[in-house]
Residue, then its C-alpha position, 0 to 999 in steps of 0.5 A: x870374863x874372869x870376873x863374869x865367871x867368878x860372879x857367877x860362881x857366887x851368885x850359884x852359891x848365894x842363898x840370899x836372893x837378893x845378892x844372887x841377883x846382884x851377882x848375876x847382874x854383875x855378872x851380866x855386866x862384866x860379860x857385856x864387856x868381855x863381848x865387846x873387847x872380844x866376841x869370842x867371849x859370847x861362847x862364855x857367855x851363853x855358858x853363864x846363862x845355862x848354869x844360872x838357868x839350872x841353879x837349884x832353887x824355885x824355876x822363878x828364882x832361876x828365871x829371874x837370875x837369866x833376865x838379871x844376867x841378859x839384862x845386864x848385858x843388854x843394858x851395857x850393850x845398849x849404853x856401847x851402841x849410844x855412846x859410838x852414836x854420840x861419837x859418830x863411830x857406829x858406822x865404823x863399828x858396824x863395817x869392822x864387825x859385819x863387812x870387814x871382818x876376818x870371820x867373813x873376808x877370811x872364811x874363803x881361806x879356811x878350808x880343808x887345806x886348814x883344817x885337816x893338818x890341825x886335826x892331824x896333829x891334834x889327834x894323832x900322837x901319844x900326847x894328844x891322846x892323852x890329854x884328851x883321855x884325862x880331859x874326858x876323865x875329868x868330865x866324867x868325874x863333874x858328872x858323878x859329883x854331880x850325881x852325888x850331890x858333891x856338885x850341882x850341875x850348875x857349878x859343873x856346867x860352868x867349869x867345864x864351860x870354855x870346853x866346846x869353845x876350846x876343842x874348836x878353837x884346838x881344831x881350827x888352829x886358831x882360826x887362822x889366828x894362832x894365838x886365839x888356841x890359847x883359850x883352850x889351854x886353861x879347861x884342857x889343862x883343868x879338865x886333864x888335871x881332874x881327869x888324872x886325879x880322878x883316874x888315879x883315885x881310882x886305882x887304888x888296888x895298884x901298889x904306891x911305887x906303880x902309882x908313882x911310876x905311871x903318874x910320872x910316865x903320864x906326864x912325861x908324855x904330856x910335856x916329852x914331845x917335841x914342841x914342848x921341848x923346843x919352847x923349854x930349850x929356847x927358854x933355857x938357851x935365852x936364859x943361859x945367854x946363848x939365844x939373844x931376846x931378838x931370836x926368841x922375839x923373832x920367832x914367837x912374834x911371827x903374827x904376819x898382821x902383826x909385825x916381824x921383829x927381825x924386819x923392823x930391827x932390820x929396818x932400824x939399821x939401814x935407818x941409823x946407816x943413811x940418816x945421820x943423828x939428830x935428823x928424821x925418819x919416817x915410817x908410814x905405817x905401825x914400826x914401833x920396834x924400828x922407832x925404838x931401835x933407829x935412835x932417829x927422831x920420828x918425823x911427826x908425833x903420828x906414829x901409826x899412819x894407820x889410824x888415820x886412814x880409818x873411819x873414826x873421829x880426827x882421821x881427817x886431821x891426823x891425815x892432814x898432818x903426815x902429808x903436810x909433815x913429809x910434804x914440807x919436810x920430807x926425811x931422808x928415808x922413809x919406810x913404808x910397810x907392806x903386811x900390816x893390813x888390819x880388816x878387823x880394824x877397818x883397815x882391809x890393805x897394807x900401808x903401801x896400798x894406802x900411800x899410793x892411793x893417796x891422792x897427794x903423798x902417792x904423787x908426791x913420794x913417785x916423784x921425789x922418792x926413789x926405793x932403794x930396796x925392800x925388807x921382806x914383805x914388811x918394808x919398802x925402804x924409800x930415799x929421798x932423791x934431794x933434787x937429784x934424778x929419782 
């Protein structure tokens, strides 16, 4: 999207029409792909059409800068859907996007419950007010160069573009993602740093010393509160050596869909506790973190279970392999996650589900295997039973 922007900027600039429309195609392009890696990215997107659609210039200049951008995007979006067709993945693709989709199997979640502690915490505070002050200052400063002709409308439109996009995703939390509130870091950070400037360009009359005194007040009570002073001390503590890398890993890592880095490297222990060195373990599942830390071979070279329970190309025989591996060669431990469903992924139940509803292991492990306890939500932690009573 980055790319798509900075095309765009050019092609609002560009005097030639020939390369402006170069531009906005390429433009287009790099959006399409954007959108494909990420939907979230058609919020950009429409941004990039409004500026084009108010570049200066003849009405049919700007007509043909929209259809070069759209179809652009279209294009490459038509080559996306031809090329899975030829793959046999849009059937995969179509389940991923519109059944299992977090946007719909998750929306039941979101309520109120959600929303209203997000708005709370944004809203209330010294620091959230200001941001919020100086990012409206900074809208208000686009609109008056804009006005006097400093910037085109266009240009503003495009700066100030990931702004509707961000207040949402602030406001949401994330929509339940935390990560997705990052993309409301660069316009907030952007529109607040305008909105400073221009605030303070504005009080002249004020002498330099109280200048200085309320920038320097500003922005301590943009950064003095205490999320920002809890991620600085842990950066600090880790760097000092007082917080190892696995306590900082652990406690931003806590994408429950993700994984936990204290469970796997919890995992990894009791692995290199009952599996003597040289021999296999297993996990069934994604355990990257437990694969590094274990010092065991894996048992197959499969090392996300995951992907052949989706519907793509070579699932079938992916899945053939993990059940004739651990079939014929069961390891000593085998682990089995329980919190990695992935539905946006097209995979809408954890591990553990998967492996009891598989017709041969879920038979198999029940009857060779005994569980000799769990980590958390993350793990079941199965041994082997070796011909012994399970």
């Amino acid at each position: 999207m980055c790319i798509a922007l900075g095309a765009t900027a050019l092609a609002l600039r560009e005097s030639e029409n020939r390369r402006a429309l170069g531009l906005a195609f390429a433009a287009g392009a790099a959006s399409a792909w954007s959108c494909w890696l990420k939907p979230q990215s058609a919020a950009m997107a429409l941004a990039i059409v409004a500026a084009l659609a108010v570049r200066r210039g003849p009405r049919s200049l700007r007509a043909k800068l929209v259809a070069a951008h759209v179809g652009a995007v279209i294009a490459l979006s038509l080559a996306m859907v031809v090329w899975m067709a030829a793959r046999g993945q849009l059937r995969a693709f179509a389940d991923v996007m519109f059944r299992l989709n977090p946007a719909y199997t998750r929306l039941p979640q979101f309520s109120l419950r959600h929303v209203l502690p997000a708005l709370y915490n944004i809203y209330s505070g010294p620091r959230a007010l200001v941001v919020f002050a100086l990012g409206l200052a900074g809208v208000v400063s686009y609109v008056r160069a804009a006005r006097a002709g400093a910037l085109s409308l266009a240009e503003g439109m495009l700066v100030v573009a990931p702004l509707p996009w961000a207040v949402a995703q602030f406001a949401s939390g994330g929509y339940l993602f935390r990560y997705h509130s990052i993309v409301a870091v660069v316009p907030f950070a952007l529109l607040a740093g305008v909105g400073g400037a221009f605030a303070f360009e504005s009080l002249r009359a004020i002498r330099p010393p109280a200048r200085a005194a309320l920038a320097i007040g500003t922005v301590l009570l943009v950064t003095a509160n205490q999320p920002w002073r809890d991620c600085a001390g842990d950066l600090v503590f880790w760097a000092s050596g007082v917080k190892p890398t696995a306590a900082l890993y652990d406690r931003y890592g806590e994408e429950g869909h993700y994984f936990r880095y204290a469970a796997q490297v919890e995992a990894a222990r009791i692995v290199r506790e009952r599996v003597p060195p040289g021999q296999p373990f297993y996990v069934f599942g994604r355990a990257g973190v437990t694969y590094l830390y274990a010092d065991r071979p894996p048992l197959t070279r499969v090392l996300a279970t995951t992907l052949a329970y989706m519907r793509v190309p070579g699932a079938a025989e992916l899945r053939k392999e993990i059940v004739d591996a651990i079939v014929t060669r069961p390891p000593k431990i085998l682990l089995v996650r329980g919190d990695d469903a992935m539905p946006w992924f097209g995979v809408p139940v954890p591990s553990n589900v998967l492996l009891a509803r598989d017709p041969v292991l879920g038979r198999f492990v029940a009857q060779n295997y005994r569980r000799i306890g769990r980590i958390g939500v993350s793990f079941l932690v199965f041994e082997w039973c070796d011909g012994g009573p399970c």
